[in-house]
C-alpha positions in Angstrom: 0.0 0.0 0.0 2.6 2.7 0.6 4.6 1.8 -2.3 1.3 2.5 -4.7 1.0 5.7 -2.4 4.3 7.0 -3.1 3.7 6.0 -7.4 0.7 8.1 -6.7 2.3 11.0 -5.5 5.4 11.0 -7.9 2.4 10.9 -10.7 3.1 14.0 -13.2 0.6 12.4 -16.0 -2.3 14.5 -15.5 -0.2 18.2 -14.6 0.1 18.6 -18.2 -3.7 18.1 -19.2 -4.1 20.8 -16.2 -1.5 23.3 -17.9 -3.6 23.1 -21.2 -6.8 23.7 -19.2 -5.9 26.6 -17.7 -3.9 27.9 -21.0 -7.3 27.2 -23.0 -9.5 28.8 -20.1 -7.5 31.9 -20.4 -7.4 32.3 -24.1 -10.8 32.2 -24.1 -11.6 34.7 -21.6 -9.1 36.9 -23.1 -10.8 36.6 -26.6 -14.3 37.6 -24.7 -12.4 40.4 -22.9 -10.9 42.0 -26.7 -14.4 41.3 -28.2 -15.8 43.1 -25.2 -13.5 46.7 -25.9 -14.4 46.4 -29.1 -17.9 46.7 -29.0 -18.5 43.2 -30.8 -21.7 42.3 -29.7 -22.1 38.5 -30.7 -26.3 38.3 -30.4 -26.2 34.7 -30.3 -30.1 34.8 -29.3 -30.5 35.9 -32.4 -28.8 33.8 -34.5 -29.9 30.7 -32.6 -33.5 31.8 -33.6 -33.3 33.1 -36.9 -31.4 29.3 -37.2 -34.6 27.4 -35.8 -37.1 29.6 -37.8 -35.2 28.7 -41.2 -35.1 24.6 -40.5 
């Protein structure tokens, strides 16, 4: 038991799927935050709807 205790602690498999979380998580907040200053305004209401009505 303490041997699969100390594999489980020296584990570094999963820090890298972490890293590109976080990397993704922050590009896209930081594409919402540029949109944002620009004044894009991305309606997606809209779109969604005017989508449904034309199917």
């Amino acid at each position: 038991m303490v041997i699969f205790l100390n594999r489980l602690i020296k584990d570094a498999s999963g820090v890298t799927a972490i890293e590109y979380g976080l990397i993704s998580a922050l590009i896209v907040v930081g594409s919402f935050l540029a949109l944002n200053s620009v004044n894009v305004s991305l309606n997606l209401k809209n779109t969604f709807l005017t989508v449904a009505t034309n199917m």
